[in-house]
LOMIKE-557219 format. One record per residue (C-alpha): x, z, y; residue in one letter. Coordinates in steps of 0.2 Angstrom, whole numbers, padded with zeros to 4 digits, always signed. Layout:
N
XZYa
...
END
This chain:
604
+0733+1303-0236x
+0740+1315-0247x
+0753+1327-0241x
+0763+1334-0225x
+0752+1337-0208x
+0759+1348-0194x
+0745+1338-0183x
+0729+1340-0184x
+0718+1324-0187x
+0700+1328-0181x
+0696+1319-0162x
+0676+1321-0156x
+0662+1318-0167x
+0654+1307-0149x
+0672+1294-0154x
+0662+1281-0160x
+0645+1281-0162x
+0644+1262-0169x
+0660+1263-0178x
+0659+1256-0197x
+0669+1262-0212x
+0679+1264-0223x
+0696+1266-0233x
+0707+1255-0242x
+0699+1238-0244x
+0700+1238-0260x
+0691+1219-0263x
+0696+1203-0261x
+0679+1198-0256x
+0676+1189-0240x
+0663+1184-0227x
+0658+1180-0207x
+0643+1175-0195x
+0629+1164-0192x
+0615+1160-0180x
+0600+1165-0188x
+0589+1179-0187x
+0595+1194-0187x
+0611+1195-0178x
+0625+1198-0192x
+0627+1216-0192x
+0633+1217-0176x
+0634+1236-0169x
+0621+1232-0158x
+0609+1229-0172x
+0592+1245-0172x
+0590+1250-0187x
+0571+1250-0195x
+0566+1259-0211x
+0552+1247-0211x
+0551+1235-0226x
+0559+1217-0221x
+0555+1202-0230x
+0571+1191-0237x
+0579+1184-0223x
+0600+1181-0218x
+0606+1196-0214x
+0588+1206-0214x
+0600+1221-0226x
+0611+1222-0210x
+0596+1229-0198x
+0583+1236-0211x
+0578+1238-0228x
+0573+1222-0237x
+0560+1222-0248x
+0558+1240-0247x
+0548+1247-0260x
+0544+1265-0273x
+0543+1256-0288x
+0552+1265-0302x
+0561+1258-0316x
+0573+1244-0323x
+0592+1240-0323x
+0604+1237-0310x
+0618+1223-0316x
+0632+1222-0307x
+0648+1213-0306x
+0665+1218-0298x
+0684+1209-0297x
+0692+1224-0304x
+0688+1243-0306x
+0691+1258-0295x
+0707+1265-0292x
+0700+1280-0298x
+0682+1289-0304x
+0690+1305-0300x
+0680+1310-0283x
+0698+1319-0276x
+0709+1302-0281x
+0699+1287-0274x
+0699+1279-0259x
+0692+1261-0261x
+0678+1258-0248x
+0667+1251-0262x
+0670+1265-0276x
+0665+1278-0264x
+0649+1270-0258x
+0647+1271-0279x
+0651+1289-0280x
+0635+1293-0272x
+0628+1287-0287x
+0635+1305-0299x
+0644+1315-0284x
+0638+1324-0269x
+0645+1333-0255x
+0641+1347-0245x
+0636+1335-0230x
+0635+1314-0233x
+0628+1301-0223x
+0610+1296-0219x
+0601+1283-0230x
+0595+1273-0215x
+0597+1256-0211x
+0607+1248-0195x
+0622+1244-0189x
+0621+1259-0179x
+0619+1271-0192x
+0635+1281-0197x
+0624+1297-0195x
+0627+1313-0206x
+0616+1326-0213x
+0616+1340-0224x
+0616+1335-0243x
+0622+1350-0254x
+0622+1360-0238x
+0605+1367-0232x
+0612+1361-0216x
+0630+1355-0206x
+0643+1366-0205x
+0642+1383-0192x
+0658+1385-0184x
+0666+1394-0170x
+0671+1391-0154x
+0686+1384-0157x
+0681+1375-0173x
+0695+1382-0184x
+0680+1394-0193x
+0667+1385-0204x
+0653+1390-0213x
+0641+1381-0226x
+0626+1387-0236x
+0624+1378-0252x
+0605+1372-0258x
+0595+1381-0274x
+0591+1372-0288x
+0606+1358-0289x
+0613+1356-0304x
+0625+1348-0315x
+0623+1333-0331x
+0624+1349-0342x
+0611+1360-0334x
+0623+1373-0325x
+0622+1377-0306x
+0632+1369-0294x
+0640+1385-0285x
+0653+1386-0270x
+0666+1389-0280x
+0666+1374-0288x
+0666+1366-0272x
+0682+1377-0267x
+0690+1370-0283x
+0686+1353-0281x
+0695+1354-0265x
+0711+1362-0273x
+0711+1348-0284x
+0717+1340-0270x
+0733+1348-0267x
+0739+1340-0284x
+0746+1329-0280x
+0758+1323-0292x
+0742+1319-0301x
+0730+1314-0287x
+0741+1303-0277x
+0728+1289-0272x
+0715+1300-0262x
+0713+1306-0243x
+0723+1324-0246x
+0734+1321-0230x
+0720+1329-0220x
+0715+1342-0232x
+0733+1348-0236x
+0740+1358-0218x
+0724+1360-0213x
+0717+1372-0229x
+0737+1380-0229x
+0749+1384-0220x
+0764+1371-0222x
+0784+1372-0220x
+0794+1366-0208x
+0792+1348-0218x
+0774+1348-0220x
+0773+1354-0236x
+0760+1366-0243x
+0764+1381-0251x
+0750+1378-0265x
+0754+1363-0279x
+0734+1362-0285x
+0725+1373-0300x
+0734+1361-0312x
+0753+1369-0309x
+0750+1385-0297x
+0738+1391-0311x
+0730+1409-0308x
+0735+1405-0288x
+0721+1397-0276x
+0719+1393-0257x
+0715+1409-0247x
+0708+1399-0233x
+0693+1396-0243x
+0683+1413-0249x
+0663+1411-0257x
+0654+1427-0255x
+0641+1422-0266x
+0637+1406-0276x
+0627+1400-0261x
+0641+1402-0247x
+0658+1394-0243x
+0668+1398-0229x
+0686+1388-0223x
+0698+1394-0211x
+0707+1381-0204x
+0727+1381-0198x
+0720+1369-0180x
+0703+1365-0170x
+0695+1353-0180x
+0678+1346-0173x
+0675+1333-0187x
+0676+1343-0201x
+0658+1341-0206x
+0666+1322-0208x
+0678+1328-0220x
+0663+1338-0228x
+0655+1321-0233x
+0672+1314-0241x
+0671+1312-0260x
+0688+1324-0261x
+0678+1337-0254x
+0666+1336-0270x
+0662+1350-0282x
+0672+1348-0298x
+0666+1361-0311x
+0679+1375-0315x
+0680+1367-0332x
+0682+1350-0329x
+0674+1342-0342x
+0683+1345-0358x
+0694+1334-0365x
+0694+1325-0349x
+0700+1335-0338x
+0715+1332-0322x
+0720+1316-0323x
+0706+1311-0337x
+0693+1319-0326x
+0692+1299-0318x
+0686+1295-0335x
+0668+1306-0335x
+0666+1315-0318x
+0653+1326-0323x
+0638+1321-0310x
+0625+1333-0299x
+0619+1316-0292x
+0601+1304-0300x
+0613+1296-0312x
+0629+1302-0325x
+0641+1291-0336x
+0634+1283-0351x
+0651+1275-0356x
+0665+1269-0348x
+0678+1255-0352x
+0692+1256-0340x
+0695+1236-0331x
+0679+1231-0343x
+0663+1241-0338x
+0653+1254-0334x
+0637+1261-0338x
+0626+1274-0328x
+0610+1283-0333x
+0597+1294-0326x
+0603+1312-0326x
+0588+1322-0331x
+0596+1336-0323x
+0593+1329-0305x
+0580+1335-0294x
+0574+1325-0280x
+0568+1337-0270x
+0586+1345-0265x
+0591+1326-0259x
+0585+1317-0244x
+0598+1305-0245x
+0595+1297-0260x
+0579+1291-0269x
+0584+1284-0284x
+0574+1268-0292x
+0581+1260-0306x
+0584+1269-0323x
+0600+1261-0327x
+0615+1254-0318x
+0627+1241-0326x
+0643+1236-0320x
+0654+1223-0328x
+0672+1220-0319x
+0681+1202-0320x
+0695+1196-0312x
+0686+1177-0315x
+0677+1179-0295x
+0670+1162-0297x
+0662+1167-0315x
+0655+1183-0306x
+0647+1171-0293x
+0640+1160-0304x
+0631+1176-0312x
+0624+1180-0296x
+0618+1162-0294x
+0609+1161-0311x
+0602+1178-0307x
+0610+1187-0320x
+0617+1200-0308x
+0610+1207-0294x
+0624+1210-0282x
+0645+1211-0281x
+0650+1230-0280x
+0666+1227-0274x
+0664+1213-0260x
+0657+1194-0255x
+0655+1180-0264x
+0669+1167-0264x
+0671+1150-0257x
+0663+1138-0268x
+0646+1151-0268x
+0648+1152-0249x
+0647+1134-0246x
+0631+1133-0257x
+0623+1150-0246x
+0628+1141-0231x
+0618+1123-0234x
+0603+1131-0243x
+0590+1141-0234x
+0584+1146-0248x
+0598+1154-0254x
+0603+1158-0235x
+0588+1170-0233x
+0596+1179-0249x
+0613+1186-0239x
+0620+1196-0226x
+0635+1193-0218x
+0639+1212-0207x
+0652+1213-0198x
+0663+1225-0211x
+0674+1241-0206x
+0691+1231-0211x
+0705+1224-0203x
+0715+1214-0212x
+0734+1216-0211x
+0750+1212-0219x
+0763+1228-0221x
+0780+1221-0219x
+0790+1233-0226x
+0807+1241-0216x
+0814+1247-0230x
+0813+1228-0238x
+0817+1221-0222x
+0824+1232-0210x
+0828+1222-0195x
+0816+1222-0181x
+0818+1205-0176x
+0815+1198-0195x
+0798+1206-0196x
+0793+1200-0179x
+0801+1183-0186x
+0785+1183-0199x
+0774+1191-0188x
+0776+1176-0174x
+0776+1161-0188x
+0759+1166-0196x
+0744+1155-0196x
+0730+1164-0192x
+0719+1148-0192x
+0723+1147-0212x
+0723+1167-0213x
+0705+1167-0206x
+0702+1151-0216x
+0707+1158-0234x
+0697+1172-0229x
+0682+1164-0228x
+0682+1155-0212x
+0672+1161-0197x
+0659+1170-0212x
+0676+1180-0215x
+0679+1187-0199x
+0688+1185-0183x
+0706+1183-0179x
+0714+1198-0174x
+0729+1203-0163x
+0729+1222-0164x
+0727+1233-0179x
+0713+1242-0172x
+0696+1235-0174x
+0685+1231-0158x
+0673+1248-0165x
+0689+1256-0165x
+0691+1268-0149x
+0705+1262-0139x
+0703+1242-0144x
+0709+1233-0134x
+0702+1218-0133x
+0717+1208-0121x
+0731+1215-0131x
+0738+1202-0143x
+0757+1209-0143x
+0762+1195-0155x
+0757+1178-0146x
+0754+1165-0161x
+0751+1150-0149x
+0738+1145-0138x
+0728+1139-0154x
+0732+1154-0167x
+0743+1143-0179x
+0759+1152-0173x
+0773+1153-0163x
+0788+1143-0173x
+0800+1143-0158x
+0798+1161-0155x
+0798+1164-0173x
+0816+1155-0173x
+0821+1166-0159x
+0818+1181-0169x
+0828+1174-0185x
+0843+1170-0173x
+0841+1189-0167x
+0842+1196-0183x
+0857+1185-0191x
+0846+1174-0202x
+0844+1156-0192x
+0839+1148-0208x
+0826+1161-0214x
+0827+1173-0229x
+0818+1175-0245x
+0805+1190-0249x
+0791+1194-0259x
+0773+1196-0256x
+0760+1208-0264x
+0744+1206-0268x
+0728+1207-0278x
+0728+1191-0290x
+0707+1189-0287x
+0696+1185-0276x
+0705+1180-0258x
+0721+1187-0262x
+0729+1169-0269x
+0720+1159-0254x
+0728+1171-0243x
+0744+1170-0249x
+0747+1152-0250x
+0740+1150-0230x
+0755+1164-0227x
+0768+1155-0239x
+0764+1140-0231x
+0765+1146-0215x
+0782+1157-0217x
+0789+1138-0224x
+0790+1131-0208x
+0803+1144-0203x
+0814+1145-0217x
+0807+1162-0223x
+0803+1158-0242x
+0790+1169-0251x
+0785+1172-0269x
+0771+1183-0274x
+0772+1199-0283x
+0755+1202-0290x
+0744+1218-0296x
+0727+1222-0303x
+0716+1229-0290x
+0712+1245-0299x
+0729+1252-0294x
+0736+1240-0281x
+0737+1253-0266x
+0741+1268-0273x
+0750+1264-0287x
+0761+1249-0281x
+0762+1245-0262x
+0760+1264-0259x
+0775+1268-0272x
+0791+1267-0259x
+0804+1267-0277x
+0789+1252-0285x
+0790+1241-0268x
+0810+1245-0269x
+0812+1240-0289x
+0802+1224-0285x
+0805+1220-0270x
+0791+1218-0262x
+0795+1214-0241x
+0777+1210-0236x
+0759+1216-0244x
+0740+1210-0240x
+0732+1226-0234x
+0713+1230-0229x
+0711+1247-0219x
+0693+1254-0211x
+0690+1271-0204x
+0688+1285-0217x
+0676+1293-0204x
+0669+1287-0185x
+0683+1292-0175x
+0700+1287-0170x
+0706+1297-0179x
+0697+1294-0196x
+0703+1276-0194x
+0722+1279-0188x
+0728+1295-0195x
+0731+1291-0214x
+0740+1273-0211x
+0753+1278-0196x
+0755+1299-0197x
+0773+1304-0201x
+0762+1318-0214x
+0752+1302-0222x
+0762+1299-0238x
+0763+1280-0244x
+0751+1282-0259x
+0736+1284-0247x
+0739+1270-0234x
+0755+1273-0224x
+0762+1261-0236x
+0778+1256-0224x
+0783+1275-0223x
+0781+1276-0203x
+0785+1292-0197x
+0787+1290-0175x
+0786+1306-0166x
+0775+1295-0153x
+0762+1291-0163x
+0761+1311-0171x
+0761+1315-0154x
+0746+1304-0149x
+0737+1311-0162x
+0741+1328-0159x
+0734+1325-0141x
+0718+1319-0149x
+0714+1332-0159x
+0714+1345-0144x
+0697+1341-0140x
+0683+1329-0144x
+0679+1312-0135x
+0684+1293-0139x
+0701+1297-0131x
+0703+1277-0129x
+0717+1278-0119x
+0728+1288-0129x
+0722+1275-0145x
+0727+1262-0135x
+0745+1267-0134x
+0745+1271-0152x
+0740+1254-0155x
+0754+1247-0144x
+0764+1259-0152x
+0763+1256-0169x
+0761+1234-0166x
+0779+1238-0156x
+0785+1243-0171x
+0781+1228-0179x
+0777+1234-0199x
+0758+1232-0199x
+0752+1214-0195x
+0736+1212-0194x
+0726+1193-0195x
+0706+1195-0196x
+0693+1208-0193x
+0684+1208-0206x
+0666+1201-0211x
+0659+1199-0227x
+0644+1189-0234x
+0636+1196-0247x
+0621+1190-0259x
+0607+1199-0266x
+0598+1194-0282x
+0577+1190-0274x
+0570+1202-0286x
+0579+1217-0277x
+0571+1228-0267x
+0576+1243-0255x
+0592+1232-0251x
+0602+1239-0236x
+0620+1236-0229x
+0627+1252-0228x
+0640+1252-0214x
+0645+1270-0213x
+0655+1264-0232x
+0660+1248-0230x
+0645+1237-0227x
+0642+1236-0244x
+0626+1237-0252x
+0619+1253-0254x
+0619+1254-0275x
+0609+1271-0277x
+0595+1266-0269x
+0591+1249-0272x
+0576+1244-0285x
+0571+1229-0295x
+0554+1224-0292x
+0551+1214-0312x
+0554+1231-0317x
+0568+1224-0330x
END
């Protein structure tokens, strides 16, 4: 996700029609199924725009109390904050769904309930991206009329800027750039740009981008890329002013992104809160995306995920930003209908995994050691249960083209709660018949302790001794497990990962966790660099379609390898405050409740 590509990353737009998204799952928040109407976000689900009255999982096919009533406050609650603000360094799941509150893009995805729904549509742009035959030539025409929290006009070269913020990446380093970088120049023989961003090449700029006017943008591309209207609705691909915003400007643009969306920053304490207004500046009319309800938008982040769900079961916040609600709160859902017809438990766009790390443990049969002696039942458990997903036995999700739903490459007995005698077999290859000693990342909120006391437990039985190495979530990917010298320094042999596709492709879910050019910091956190898998990819890109032949030997390819492990598909139940209305999951970010447009129906 943020430097080299030789290869190009787009495969057909027709990949995967019902895929879910996105990113980093950057929550520790959990969920699963049920029986009662309406089936739990399942891809099947139609989508309605009609109102729906409070019922489990109504968010997942429609709107839930869908209303035009203006006014009121959204309170919110989160385990920990963004990785970043900074629309060219995030890549949570959760915080981009929350950048459609301040930031938009020339194209971005429809507002319209159902599992089904990853559609785009223009949103800066008057329309999707004209291109050539060959898709290596694109053109946009930006929309009259928006503008920024200060009154200026959004032009294209600001949208040409914002994307050449993206090639710093000694300051960016937690965002998708890995697709941007060899695609908008021409690289080296080791994948390297010839452009270091604005910040350091000052006075320089990328040539692959020209504006003829402040209404027109035009990219030529180094390869055939069919998806890159999907890369138009990225949050990297975001206009940034060419003056920043004062004072907070490169790395401390994260800490006031100037906003052409309904609301702008109203203050901001980094791991404490957030406050968003209305931006008097917005015009509804150049938005068909979003219809902004609520005046005000809260957002109050604590580690405490029990204290936040108690907050949601007194009423004093409307919904969890960042994920589900926890076990205790799940349990209480569960066996009361009242509360019951107040959540929704969609299938999410995650899998799971654990990275078990080469450089930590570099032997093939040791990482296959932990892979076979893992307790999926207690994994899937810690996660939730069966409200927290399904157990899974290859890295790509069942939306994912080229699933494979027979595969299970990693065998963890014929009731999932491992394989010990295998396991032992492993050790024995690899020199260590008594087991070893590691340590474990993770997120010290929400799951992320449940999860790894079901895996310490588990790896117990072996010999293979585990003790955690914990991190905030603000900067647990990219600035810790995605820091090959940081997992080095501590350790750090095996880390809790969530992974969704950045758009509804193959490609958009493999390419920034397994590409040689994927750097660490923006999910190829174990460093694989196979000429296979670049190869697969390469192969992909030539044309569009779900290719799920070729995604089914990456799959097999990268569990042979045996660095990404991965335990559950992920679901997630969420609750929603009753007095909420226009409440929708919105799959193509993560299943998360759509924030921008919900309302409050007490007006409050």
């Amino acid at each position: 996700m943020q430097r080299n590509s030789k290869v190009a990353m787009a495969v057909g737009l027709t990949a995967a029609a019902t895929m879910v998204m996105t990113a980093c799952g950057g929550s520790e928040g959990g969920g699963g199924g049920s029986s009662t109407s309406p089936k739990p976000g399942s891809s099947n689900a139609q989508g309605s725009d009609q109102s729906l009255q409070a019922a489990f999982n109504a968010a997942t096919i429609g709107f839930v109390n869908k209303s035009d009533k203006k006014g009121g406050s959204l309170n919110l609650v989160a385990t920990g904050d963004c990785d970043a603000w900074d629309p060219a360094n995030t890549y949570y799941g959760w915080c981009w769904n929350m950048q459609r509150l301040f930031t938009r893009t020339l194209v971005g995805y429809s507002s319209t309930p159902g599992a089904n729904n990853v559609k785009i549509e223009p949103d800066l742009a008057q329309g999707l991206g004209e291109h050539n035959a060959d898709f290596t030539e694109w053109t946009y025409k930006l929309k009259t009329g928006v503008k920024w929290e200060d009154g200026s006009t959004v032009t294209s070269k600001q949208v040409k800027y914002g994307l050449e913020r993206v090639f710093a990446t000694d300051l960016f380093s937690n965002g998708p750039s890995s697709y941007y970088l060899c695609l908008l120049a021409k690289c080296d023989a080791e994948g390297n740009p010839p452009f270091a961003g604005p910040y350091k090449d000052k006075g320089k700029g990328l040539d692959s981008i020209t504006t003829p006017d402040d209404t027109t943008i035009k990219f030529k591309l180094q390869t055939s890329t069919p998806d890159f209207d999907f890369l138009m609705s990225l949050p990297a691909s975001a206009p940034v002013p060419l003056t920043e915003n004062g004072a907070n400007s490169g790395s401390k643009y994260t800490l006031h992104p100037m906003s052409n969306g309904p609301y702008k920053f109203q203050s901001y304490t980094p791991e404490q809160k957030i406050v968003w207004v209305r931006n008097d500046q917005y015009d509804q009319s150049t938005d068909k995306i979003r219809k902004p309800l609520v005046d005000k938008i809260t957002l109050n982040i604590s580690t405490n995920a029990d204290d936040n769900d108690k907050q949601l079961q007194a009423g004093t916040a409307d919904f969890q930003a960042d994920g589900g609600v926890q076990t205790a709160f799940q349990t209480n859902i569960i066996n009361n209908p009242e509360l019951k017809k107040n959540a929704d438990n969609p299938v999410s766009s995650y899998v799971r995994y654990f990275s078990v790390f080469p450089s930590t443990i570099p032997d093939v049969h040791c990482r296959r050691a932990i892979f076979y002696a893992m307790n999926k039942v207690d994994l899937q458990r810690a996660r939730g249960g069966t409200y927290g997903g399904d157990i899974a036995h290859t890295m790509a999700q069942p939306t994912v083209p080229g699933h494979d739903p027979k595969a299970d490459p990693y065998p963890s007995g014929p009731d999932n709660t491992g394989d010990l005698a295998k396991a032992k077999e492993e050790l024995q290859a690899c020199g260590k018949p008594n087991g070893f000693a590691t340590k474990m990342a993770y997120v010290n909120a929400g799951k992320g302790p449940a999860v790894f006391a079901a895996a310490q437990s588990a790896l117990a039985r072996v010999g293979i001794k585990i003790t955690g190495a914990v991190h905030a979530q603000s900067g647990y990917y990219g600035g810790y497990i995605g820091k090959p010298e940081t997992v080095k320094s501590v350790g750090i042999g095996i880390a809790q990962a969530g992974w969704g596709a950045d758009y509804p492709t193959g490609g958009g879910f493999w390419t920034s966790i397994v590409a040689s050019y994927a750097p660490p910091g923006g999910g190829n956190y174990t460093v694989i660099k196979d000429k296979m898998i670049d190869d697969l990819l390469a192969e992909a890109s030539k044309t569009t379609g779900r290719h799920d032949d070729l995604f089914k030997k990456l799959d097999a390819r990268v569990m042979e390898l045996a660095v990404d492990l991965p335990f559950i598909y992920d679901k997630t139940l969420y609750y929603r405050n009753p007095r909420l209305t226009n409440v929708r999951n919105n799959f193509a970010l993560g299943s998360y409740y759509d924030a921008v447009n919900v309302g409050v129906s007490d007006g409050k």
